[in-house]
N, C-alpha and C positions, 0 to 999 in steps of 0.2 A: 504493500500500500504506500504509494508515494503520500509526503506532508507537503502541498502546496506552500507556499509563504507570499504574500503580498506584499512587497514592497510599499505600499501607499497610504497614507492617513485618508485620501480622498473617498469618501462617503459615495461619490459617482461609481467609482473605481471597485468599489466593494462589492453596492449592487451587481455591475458587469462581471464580473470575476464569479458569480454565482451561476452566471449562467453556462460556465465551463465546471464548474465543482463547489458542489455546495459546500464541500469538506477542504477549507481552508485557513490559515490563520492569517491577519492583517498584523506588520510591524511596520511602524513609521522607521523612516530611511532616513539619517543623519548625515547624510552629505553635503558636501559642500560646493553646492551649485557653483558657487564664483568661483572656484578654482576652473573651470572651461570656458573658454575664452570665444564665443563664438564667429568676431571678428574671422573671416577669409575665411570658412568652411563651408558646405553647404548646409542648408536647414536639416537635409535629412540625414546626415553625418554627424550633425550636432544632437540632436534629438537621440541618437543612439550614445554618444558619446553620455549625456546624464545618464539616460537608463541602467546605460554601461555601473556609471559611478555609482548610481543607488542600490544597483542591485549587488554590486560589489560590496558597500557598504553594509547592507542587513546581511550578508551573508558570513559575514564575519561574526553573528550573534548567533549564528546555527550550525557550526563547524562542527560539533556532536554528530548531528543528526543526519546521517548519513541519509535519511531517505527522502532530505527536503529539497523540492525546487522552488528557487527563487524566482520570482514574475516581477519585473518594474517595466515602471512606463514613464513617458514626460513627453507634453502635447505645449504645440508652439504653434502661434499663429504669425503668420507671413504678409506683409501687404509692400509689393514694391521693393521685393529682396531684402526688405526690413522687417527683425522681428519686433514682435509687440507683445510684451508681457503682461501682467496682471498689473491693472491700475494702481496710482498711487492715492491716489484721491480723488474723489467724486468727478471734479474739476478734468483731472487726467480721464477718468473715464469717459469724460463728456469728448472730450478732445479726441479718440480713440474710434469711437460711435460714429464721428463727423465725418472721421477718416473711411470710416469702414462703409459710411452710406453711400447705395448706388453703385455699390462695386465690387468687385471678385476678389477673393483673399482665397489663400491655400493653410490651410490644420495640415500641420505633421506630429504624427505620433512615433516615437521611437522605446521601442520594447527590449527587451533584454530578457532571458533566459538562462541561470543557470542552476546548473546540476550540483550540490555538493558532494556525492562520495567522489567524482572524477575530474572536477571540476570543470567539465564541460560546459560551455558558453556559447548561444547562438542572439545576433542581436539584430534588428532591422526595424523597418520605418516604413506607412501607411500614408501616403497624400491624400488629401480629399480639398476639393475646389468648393469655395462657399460663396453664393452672392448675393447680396444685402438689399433688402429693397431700398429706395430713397427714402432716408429718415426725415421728419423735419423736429427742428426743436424742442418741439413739445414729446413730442414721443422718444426722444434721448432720455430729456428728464424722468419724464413718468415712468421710463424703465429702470433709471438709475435711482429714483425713492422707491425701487422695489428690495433694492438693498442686493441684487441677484449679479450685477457684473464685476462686484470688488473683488471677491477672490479668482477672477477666471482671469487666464490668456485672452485677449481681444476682447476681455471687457464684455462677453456675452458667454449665455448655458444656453448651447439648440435643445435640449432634453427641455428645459421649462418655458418661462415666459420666451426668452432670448427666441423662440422658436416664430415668434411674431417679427421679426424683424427679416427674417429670412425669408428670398425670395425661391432660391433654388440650391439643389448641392449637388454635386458631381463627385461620386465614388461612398466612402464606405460612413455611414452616418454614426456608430459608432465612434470611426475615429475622430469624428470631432466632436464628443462626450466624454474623448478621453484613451482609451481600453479598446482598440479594435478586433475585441473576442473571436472576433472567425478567423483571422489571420494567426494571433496567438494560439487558438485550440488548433490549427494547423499544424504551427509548428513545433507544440507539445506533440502532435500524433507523428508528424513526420520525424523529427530530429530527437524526440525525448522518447520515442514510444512509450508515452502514457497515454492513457484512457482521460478521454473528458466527456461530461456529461453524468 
C-alpha cells in the first residue's frame, strides 16, 4: 500500500488530490520559494523547478517511510511572458484584474513526483490558455470585497466566483485550480505504477 503525501497547505489542492486517493496525508512544504530565480527560464521550467523544491523539501520529513510518495505542485499565471503572482493588496489586485480584462493569459502548473524508498523523481508542467471577459470597474471591485483573489496567482479562483469573469479556457480546467489530476494520476500509473482511484 503506497502512503501518498501532499505536499500543499492548499484546501483546493486537497479537494483535487481526493479524486486520485482518498487515502492520503497533506504536509505543508517549507520551502523557500525565493531561493529560484525565475528571471530567463521558461514558465514551465520554472513551475517544475518549485515543485521540484517542495516536494524535495517535505520529503525530507518522511525519509522513514519507505512507502511514501510525494505529490507537489505550484501554478503560475502568465500575461505577456510576465509572471503574476498572488496580490499584495486589494489595490494590487485591482491592478492585476485591469490587466487581465479582455485578454488571454496562460496557468502553468508544475508537479513533481517523488518516490522515497529509490528516490525516484518524475516532474512536469500543464498549460492551459484562459481568456477574461472585458471587466469594467465595478465588477473588479465587487469581486475583490469578495475577499476571493488575495490569496491566488492572477488575483482570480475559476473553481468559484472568479469563474464569472471568465470568458473561455483552452486545455485542462483543473490546471488552473491548481492540481491537474489526470495528468498527475497518469503519471502515478505510468512512471510510479500505482493505482489511483
Amino acid at each position: 500500500m503506497i502512503d501518498y503525501i501532499l505536499a500543499s497547505a492548499s484546501p483546493r489542492r486537497r479537494e483535487l488530490m481526493n479524486i486520485i486517493s482518498d487515502k492520503f496525508e497533506a504536509a505543508v512544504s517549507d520551502a523557500d520559494e525565493s531561493a529560484i530565480n525565475p528571471t530567463g527560464v521558461p514558465p514551465s521550467i520554472y513551475v517544475q523547478q518549485l515543485a521540484l523544491l517542495k516536494a524535495a523539501s517535505t520529503a525530507k520529513k518522511f525519509l522513514k517511510n519507505k512507502k511514501a510518495i510525494i505529490i507537489a505542485a505550484d501554478t503560475i499565471v502568465v500575461l505577456d511572458s510576465k509572471i503574476i503572482g498572488k496580490p499584495k493588496d486589494e489595490a494590487d489586485a485591482e491592478k492585476i484584474l485591469a490587466s487581465l480584462s479582455g485578454r488571454e493569459h496562460e496557468v502553468y502548473t508544475g508537479y513533481c513526483i517523488m518516490r522515497i524508498r529509490d528516490a525516484k523523481t518524475t516532474c512536469s508542467s500543464v498549460r492551459t490558455k484562459v481568456k477574461f471577459r472585458g471587466l469594467s470597474d465595478d465588477m473588479i471591485k465587487a469581486y475583490i470585497k469578495t475577499g476571493e483573489p488575495m490569496d491566488k496567482a492572477g488575483a482570480y479562483g475559476i473553481q468559484a466566483k472568479g469563474a464569472l469573469l471568465v470568458e473561455s479556457i483552452e486545455g485542462d480546467y483543473f490546471n488552473v485550480v491548481g492540481f491537474p489530476v489526470s495528468e498527475i494520476a497518469k503519471t502515478l500509473r505510468n512512471e510510479f505504477d500505482a493505482a489511483v482511484m
